[in-house]
C-alpha positions in Angstrom: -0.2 -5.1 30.7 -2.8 -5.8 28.0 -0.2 -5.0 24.8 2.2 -7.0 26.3 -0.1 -9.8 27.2 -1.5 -8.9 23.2 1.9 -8.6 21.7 3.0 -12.3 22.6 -0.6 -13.2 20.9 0.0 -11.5 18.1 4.1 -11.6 17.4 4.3 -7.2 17.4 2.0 -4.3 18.4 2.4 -0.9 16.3 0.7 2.8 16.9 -0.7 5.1 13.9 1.4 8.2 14.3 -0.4 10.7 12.8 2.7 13.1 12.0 4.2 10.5 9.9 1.1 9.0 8.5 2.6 5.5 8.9 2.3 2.8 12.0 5.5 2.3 14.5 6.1 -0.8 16.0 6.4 -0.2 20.0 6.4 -3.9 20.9 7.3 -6.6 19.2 8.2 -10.5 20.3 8.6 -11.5 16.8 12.2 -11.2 15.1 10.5 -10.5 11.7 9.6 -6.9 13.2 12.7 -4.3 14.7 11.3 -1.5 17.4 10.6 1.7 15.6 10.0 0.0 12.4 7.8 2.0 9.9 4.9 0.2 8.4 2.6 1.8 5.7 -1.2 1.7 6.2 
């Protein structure tokens, strides 16, 4: 309930994976950001 509450704050919420070395967007209420987009940290 808090990431959701967080993602409408903040537009998308993304978790490090650690296999990939990159971030993965698991939320997102913006239409800049797709689910399972990779972002580099």
């Amino acid at each position: 309930m808090l990431t959701h509450k967080l993602a409408h704050i903040c537009g998308a919420i993304a978790i490090f994976d650690p296999k990939l070395g990159k971030e993965v967007i698991s939320i997102t209420h913006n239409s800049a950001y797709q689910l399972r987009e990779l972002i580099d940290i």
